[in-house]
C-alpha positions as CSV (number, residue, x, y, z in Angstrom):
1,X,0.0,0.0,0.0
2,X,1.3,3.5,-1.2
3,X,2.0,5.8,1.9
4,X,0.4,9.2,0.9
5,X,1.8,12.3,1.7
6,X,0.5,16.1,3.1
7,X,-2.4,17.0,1.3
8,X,-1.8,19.8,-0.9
9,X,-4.8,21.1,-0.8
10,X,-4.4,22.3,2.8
11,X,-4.2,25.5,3.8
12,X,-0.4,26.6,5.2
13,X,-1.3,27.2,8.7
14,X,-2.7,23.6,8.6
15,X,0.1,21.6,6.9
16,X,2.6,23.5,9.0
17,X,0.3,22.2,12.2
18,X,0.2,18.9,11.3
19,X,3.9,18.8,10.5
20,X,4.7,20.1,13.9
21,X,1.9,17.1,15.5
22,X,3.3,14.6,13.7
23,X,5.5,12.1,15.0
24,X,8.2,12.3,13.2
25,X,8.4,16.3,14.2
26,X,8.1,15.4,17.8
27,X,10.9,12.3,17.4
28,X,13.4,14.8,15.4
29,X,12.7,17.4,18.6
30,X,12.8,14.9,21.0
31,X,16.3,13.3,19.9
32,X,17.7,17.2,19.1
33,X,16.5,18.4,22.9
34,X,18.1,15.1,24.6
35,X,21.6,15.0,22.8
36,X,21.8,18.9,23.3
37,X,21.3,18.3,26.8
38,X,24.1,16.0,27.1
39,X,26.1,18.2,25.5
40,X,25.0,21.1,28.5
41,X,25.8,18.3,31.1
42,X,29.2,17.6,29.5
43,X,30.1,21.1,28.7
44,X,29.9,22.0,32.5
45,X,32.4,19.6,33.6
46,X,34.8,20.9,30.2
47,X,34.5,24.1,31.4
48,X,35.6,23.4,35.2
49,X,38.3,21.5,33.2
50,X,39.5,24.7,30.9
51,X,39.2,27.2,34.3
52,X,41.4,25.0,36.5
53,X,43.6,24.6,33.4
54,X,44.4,28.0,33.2
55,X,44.7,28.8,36.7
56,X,47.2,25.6,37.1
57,X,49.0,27.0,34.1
58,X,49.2,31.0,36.2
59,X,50.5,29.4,39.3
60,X,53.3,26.9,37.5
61,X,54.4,30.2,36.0
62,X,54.5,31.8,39.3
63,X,56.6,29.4,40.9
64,X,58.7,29.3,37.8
65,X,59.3,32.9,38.6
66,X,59.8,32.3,43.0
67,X,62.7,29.6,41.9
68,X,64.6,32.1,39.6
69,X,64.1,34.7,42.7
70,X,65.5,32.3,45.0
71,X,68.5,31.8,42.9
72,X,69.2,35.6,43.2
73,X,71.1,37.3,45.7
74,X,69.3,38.2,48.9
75,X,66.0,36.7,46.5
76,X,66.0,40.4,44.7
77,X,66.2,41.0,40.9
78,X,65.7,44.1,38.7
79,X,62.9,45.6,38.0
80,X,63.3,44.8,34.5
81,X,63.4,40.9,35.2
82,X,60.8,41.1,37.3
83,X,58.6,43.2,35.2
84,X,59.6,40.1,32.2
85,X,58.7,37.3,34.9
86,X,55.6,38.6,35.5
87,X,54.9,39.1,31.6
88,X,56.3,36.0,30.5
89,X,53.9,34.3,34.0
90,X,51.1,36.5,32.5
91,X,50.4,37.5,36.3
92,X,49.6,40.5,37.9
93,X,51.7,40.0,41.4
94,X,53.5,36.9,43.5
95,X,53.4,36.9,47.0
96,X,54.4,33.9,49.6
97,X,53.3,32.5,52.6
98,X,56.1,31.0,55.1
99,X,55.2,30.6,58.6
100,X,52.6,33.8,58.8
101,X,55.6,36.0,56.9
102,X,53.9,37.6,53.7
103,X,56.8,38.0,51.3
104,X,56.8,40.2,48.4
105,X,58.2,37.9,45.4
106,X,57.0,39.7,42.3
107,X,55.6,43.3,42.9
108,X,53.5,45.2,40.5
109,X,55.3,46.3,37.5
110,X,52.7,49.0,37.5
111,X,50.2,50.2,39.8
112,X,47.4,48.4,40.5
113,X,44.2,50.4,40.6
114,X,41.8,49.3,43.3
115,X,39.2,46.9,42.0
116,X,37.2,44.3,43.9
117,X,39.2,40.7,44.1
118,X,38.1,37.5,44.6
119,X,39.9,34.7,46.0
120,X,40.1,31.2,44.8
121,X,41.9,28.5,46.8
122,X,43.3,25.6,44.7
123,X,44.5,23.5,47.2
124,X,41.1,21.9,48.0
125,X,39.5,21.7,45.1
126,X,35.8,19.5,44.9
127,X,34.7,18.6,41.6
128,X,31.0,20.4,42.6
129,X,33.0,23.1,43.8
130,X,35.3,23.9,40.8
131,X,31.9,23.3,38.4
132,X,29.8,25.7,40.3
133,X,33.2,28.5,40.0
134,X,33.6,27.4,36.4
135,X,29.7,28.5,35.7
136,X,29.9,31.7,38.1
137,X,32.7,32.7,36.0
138,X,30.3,33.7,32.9
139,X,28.9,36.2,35.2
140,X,31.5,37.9,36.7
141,X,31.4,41.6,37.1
142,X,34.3,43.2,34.6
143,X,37.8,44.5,35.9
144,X,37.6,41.9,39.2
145,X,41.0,40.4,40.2
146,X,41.0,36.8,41.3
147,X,43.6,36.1,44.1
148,X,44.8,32.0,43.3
149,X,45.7,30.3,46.3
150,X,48.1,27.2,45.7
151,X,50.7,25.1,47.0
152,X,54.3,26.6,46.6
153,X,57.6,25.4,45.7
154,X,58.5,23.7,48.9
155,X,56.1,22.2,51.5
156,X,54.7,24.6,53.9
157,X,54.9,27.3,51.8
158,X,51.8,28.9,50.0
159,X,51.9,31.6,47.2
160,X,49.5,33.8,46.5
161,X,48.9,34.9,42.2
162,X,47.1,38.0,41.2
163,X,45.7,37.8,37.7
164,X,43.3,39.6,36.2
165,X,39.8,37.7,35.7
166,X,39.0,39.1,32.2
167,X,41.2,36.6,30.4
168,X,39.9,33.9,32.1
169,X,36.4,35.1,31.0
170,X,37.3,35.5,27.6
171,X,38.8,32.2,27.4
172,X,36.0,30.6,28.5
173,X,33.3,32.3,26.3
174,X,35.3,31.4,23.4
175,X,35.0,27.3,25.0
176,X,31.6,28.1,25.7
177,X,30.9,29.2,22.0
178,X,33.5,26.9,20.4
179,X,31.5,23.8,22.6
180,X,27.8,25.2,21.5
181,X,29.0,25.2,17.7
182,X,30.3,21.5,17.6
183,X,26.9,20.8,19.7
184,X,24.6,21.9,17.4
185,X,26.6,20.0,14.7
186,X,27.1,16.8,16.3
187,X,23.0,17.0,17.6
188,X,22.4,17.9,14.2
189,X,23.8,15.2,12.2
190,X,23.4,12.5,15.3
191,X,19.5,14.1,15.6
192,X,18.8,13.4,11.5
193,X,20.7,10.4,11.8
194,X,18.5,8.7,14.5
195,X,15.7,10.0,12.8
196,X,15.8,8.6,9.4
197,X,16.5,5.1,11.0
198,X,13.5,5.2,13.5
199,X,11.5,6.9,10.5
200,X,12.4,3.9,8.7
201,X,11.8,1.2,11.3
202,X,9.0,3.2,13.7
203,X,7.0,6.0,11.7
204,X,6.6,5.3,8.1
205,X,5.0,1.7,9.0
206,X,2.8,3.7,12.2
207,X,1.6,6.1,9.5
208,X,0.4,3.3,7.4
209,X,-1.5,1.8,10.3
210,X,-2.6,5.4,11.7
211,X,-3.6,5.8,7.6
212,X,-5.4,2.7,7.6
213,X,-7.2,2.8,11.0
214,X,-8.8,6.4,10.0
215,X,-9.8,5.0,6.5
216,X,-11.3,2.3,7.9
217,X,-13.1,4.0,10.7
218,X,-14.6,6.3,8.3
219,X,-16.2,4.5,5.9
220,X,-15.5,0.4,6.9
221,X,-18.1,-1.0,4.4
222,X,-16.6,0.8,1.4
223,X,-13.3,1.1,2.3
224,X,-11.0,-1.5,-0.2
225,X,-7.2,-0.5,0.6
226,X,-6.4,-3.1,2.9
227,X,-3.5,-3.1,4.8
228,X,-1.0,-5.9,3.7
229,X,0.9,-8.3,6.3
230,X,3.9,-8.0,6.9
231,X,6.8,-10.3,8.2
232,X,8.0,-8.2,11.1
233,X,7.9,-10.1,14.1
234,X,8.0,-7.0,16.5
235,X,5.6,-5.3,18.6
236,X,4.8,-2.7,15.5
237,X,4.4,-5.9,13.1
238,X,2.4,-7.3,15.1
239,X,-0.3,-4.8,15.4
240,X,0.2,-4.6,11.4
241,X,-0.8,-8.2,11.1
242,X,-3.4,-7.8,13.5
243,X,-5.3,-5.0,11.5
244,X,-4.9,-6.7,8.2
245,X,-6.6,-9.6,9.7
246,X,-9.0,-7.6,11.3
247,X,-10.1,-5.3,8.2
248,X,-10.2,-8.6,6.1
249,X,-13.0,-10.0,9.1
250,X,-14.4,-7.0,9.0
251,X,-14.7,-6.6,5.1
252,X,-15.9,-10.1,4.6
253,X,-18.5,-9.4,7.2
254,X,-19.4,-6.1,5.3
255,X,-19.6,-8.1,2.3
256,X,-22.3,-10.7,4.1
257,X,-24.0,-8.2,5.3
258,X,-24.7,-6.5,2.4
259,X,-26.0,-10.0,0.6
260,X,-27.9,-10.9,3.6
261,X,-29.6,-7.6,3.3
262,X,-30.3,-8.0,0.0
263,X,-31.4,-11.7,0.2
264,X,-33.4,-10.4,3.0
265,X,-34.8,-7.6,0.6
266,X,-35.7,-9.9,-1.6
267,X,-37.4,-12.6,1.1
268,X,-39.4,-10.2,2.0
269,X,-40.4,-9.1,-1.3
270,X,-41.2,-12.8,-1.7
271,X,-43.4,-13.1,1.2
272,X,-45.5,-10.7,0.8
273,X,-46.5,-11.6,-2.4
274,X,-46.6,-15.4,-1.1
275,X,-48.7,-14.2,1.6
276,X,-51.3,-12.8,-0.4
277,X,-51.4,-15.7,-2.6
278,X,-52.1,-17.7,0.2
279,X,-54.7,-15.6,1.5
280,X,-56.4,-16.3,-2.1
281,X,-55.7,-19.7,-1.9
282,X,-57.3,-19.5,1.7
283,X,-60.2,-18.2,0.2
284,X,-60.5,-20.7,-2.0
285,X,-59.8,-23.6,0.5
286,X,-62.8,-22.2,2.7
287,X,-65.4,-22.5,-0.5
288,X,-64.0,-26.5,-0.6
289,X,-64.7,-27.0,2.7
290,X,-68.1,-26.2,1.7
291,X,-68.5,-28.4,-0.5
292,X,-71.0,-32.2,-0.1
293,X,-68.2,-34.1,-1.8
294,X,-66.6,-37.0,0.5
295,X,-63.0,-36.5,-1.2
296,X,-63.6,-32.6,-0.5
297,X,-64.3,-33.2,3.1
298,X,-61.5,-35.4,4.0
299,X,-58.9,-32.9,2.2
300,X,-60.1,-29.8,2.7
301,X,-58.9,-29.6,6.5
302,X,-55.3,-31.0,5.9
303,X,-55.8,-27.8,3.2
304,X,-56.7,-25.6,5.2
305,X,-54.2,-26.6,7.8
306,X,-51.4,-26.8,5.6
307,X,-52.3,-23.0,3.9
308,X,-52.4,-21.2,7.7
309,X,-49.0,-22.7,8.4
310,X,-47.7,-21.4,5.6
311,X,-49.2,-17.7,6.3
312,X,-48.4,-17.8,9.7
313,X,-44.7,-18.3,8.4
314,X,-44.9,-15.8,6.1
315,X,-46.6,-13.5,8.3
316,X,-44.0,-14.2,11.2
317,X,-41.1,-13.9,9.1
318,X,-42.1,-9.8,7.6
319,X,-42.5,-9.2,11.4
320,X,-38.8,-10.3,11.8
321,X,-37.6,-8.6,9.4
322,X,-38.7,-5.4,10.3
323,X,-35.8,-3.1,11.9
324,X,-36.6,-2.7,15.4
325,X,-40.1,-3.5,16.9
326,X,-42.7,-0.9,16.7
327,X,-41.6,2.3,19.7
328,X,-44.0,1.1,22.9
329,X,-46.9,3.8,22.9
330,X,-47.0,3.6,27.3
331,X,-50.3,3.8,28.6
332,X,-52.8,3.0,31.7
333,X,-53.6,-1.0,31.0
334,X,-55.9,-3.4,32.7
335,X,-54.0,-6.4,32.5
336,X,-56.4,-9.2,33.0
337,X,-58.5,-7.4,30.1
338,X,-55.2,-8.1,27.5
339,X,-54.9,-11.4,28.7
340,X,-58.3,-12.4,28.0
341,X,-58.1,-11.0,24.6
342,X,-55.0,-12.8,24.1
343,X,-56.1,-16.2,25.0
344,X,-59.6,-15.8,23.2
345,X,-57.1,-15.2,20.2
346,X,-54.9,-18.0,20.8
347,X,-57.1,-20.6,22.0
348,X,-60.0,-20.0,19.3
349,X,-59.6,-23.1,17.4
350,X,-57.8,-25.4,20.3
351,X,-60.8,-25.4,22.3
352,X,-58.4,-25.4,25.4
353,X,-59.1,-24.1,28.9
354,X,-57.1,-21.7,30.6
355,X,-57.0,-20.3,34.5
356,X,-55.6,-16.5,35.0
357,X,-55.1,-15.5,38.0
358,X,-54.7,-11.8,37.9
359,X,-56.8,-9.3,39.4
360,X,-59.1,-7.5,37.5
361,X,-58.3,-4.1,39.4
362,X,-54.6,-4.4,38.4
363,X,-53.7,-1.6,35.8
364,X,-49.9,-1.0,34.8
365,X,-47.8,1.4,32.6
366,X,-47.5,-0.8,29.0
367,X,-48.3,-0.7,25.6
368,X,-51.2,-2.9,25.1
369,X,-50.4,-4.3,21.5
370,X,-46.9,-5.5,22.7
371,X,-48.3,-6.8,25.7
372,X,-51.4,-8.6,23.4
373,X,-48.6,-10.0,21.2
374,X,-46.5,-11.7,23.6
375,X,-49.2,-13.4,25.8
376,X,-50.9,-14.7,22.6
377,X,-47.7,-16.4,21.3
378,X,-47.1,-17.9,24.6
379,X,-50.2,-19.2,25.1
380,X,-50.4,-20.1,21.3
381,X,-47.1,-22.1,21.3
382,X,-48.7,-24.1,24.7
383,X,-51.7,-24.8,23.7
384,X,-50.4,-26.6,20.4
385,X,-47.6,-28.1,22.2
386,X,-50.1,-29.6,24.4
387,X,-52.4,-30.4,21.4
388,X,-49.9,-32.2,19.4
389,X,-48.7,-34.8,22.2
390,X,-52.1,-35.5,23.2
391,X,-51.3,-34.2,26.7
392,X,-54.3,-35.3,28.9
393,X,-56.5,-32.6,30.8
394,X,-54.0,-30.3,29.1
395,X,-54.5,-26.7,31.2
396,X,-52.4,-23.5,31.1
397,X,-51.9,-21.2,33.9
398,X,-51.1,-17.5,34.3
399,X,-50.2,-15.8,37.5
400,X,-47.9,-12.8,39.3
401,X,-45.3,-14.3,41.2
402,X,-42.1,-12.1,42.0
403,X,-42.3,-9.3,39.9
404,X,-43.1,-10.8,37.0
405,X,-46.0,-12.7,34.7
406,X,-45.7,-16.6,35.0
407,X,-47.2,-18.5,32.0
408,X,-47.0,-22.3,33.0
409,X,-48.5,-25.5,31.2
410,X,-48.6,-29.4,32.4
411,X,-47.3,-30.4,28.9
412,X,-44.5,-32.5,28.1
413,X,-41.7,-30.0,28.2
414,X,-39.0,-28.6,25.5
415,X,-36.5,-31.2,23.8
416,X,-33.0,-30.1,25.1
417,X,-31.9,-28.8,20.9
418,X,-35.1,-26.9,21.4
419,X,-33.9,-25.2,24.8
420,X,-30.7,-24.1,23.0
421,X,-32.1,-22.3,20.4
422,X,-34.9,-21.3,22.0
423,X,-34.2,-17.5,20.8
424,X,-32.7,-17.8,17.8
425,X,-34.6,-17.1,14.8
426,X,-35.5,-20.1,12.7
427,X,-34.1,-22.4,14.7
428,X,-35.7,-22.6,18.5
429,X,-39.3,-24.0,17.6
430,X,-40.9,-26.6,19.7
431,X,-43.9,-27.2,17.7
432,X,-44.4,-29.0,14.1
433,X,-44.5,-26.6,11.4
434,X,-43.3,-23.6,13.8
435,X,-41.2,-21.0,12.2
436,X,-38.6,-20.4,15.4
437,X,-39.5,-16.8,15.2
438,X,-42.9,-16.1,18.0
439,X,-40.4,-16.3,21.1
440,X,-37.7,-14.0,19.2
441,X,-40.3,-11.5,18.4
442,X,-41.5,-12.1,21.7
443,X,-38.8,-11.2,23.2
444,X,-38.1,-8.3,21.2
445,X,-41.2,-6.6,22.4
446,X,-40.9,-7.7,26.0
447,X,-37.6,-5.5,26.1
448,X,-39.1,-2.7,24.5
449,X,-41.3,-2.9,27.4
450,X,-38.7,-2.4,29.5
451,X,-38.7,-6.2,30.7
452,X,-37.7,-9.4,29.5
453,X,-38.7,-12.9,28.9
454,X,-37.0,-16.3,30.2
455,X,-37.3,-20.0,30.4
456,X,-37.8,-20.6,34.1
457,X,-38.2,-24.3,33.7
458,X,-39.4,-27.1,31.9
459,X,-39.4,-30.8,32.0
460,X,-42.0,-33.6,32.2
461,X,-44.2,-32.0,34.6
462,X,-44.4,-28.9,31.9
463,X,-42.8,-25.9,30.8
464,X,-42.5,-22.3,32.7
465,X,-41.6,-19.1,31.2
466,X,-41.2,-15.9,32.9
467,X,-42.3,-12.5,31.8
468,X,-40.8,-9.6,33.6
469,X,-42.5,-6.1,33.2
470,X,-42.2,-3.1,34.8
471,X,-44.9,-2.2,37.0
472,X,-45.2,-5.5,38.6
473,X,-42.4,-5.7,41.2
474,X,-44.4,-4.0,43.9
């Protein structure tokens, strides 16, 4: 899969946003900052390094110039060799320290105009110590002496340097901007370096997973630029692999959809027509049964059976198909009234008794249709249960018990394939010639209500479901 690249069509301000958001910006900046920052903490100890340097290198000159004073008589020399030892020591003045005697080695070739001094004592030194003077020597005040304090030639002796600060200063500005140079360089080239590797190895591939997620998110049932595997084995392959494999589910499930929609299109297309076809033929079925002929009489039932099947498949299987169950219109409901009507309806041609034990006071908050619907099927799908075994003194029972409607039968019970299925469409009928779809739409409606409906038991001593509504828990 191509990578694409900035959109030309955005506007400047965007691209350079989305530049500076991108993860390859933020990498570049990230590896720039941290190897710039090494470079600060290395430069700090460099620069303690270069100001103890040339201090070192001021006192070795100094006592340089005490040992050719000592080899003078009475330790006195001209004041044109003393004036070249202190220019050749690049010092200001020598004194030295024996036994609490200050001793004038090197005076002043000229006069040394009052300016505030500041003392720094080598013989101690602490690496915190000299790095915390090596940084306080950028901010010096200008014309300050410093006063080095160091060992001298000879054990127990101590000499004192003056030296002027500002070449110290300037020396170490010149590191300081000789050591910022090479930095940027080196974080530079070390910075683009490290950047083209891990855009190699780390961004380009992200990008075409961040590319791919965002296509597919978008638009996933139209969207044909799959991602292809690849044989990295690392944490970043991985996830590759793991969205190809996921947009290729996902596409083939697209794909089904979209033919099971149509199928379904087209089914329902079919049933409707087949539904009024049969409603003809049902027509036609009921003038047969009419008729004085023997042969007429003895078929016309298994007809007329046979044709209400069929449109109570049809009929069930439009309902199904519908999106979502009709939006519950909630209203004031006697319930015993609905269940009446419901078992009148499912119990016309079963000739089937049936006990409800609800009061006739009790009102809820339901929609009445739903609530029609699901007690008929349930009562419907009993009844012919009971019907077709031949269950003796077959009876069917409706009560409140625990919040909820109990619809209970003495029949035979459900066969275990049936209690598996028992809400899948098509597939969880109990009855011959039942479409698997009353107790899905059942269902349906129940949570629409706000409840639900359940299998509380069955077995041979008959089958329980359990219809929870809301209104009933009191």
């Amino acid at each position: 899969m191509s990578e694409p690249g900035p959109s030309p069509n955005l506007p400047p301000q965007r691209r350079a946003r989305r530049l500076t958001e991108s993860l390859a910006a933020r990498l570049f900046a990230l590896t720039l900052g941290a190897i710039l920052l090494t470079e600060a903490l290395i430069f700090v100890p460099s620069a303690s390094n270069v100001r103890t340097q040339w201090l070192g290198e001021r006192v070795q000159a100094a006592r340089i110039a005490a040992l050719a004073l000592e080899a003078a008589p009475m330790r006195e020399v001209s004041e044109e060799l003393s004036e070249s030892l202190l220019e050749r020591a690049e010092v200001l003045a020598v004194t030295e320290l024996e036994d609490e005697m200050r001793i004038q080695l090197l005076a002043p070739a000229k006069p040394v105009e009052e300016a505030p001094t500041r003392i720094v004592d080598l013989r101690a030194p602490t690496m915190l110590g000299q790095s915390v003077a090596a940084m306080s020597e950028y901010f010096a005040p200008e014309g300050q002496m410093l006063v080095v304090v160091a060992e001298g030639s000879e054990p127990g002796r101590v000499i004192e340097v003056l030296v002027p600060q500002a070449p110290l200063k300037k020396t170490m500005v010149n590191l300081a901007w000789r050591v910022t140079g090479l930095s940027l360089i080196i974080a530079l080239v070390a910075a683009l370096v490290i950047y083209l590797v891990l855009d190699a190895i780390v961004v380009r591939p992200m990008r075409r997973v961040t590319v791919s997620v965002e296509q597919f998110s978008r638009d996933p049932g139209s969207w044909t630029r799959r991602l292809s595997p690849t044989k990295r084995r690392d944490e970043i392959g991985r996830a590759q692999n793991a969205l190809a494999g996921m947009e290729e589910a996902v596409a083939d499930s697209f794909r089904q959809r979209a033919h099971l929609a149509e199928l379904g299109s087209a089914v329902a297309k079919i049933n409707h027509d087949l539904r009024n076809s049969l409603a003809s033929a049902q027509l036609v079925s009921d003038g047969l049964a009419r008729s004085e002929d023997p042969r007429v009489q003895r078929a016309a039932p298994r007809l007329k059976r046979a044709l209400e099947r069929a449109i109570e498949l049809a009929t069930a299987t439009l309902d199904y198909g519908k999106a979502a169950p009709r939006a519950p219109v909630m209203q004031t409901v006697r319930l015993l009234g609905v269940l009446q009507g419901a078992a009148e309806e499912a119990l016309v041609e079963n000739g089937m008794g049936i006990e409800i034990g609800v009061d006739e006071t009790l009102v809820i908050r339901s929609d009445a249709d739903h609530l029609h619907r699901i007690a008929a099927n349930l009562i419907r799908n009993a009844a012919e249960a009971m019907r077709q075994t031949d269950t003796p003194d077959p009876e069917i029972r409706i009560r409140i018990e625990d919040g909820a409607l109990i619809f209970s039968d003495n029949g035979p019970g459900l066969p275990e394939k049936t209690q598996e299925n028992l809400f899948r469409p098509f597939s969880g009928s109990g009855r011959m010639g039942g479409t698997g779809l009353g107790l899905v739409i059942a269902n349906e409606l129940a949570q629409a209500l706000g409840g639900g409906l359940t299998l509380a038991s069955t077995g041979p001593e008959g089958t329980v479901f359990r219809l929870a509504l809301p209104g009933l828990e009191a």
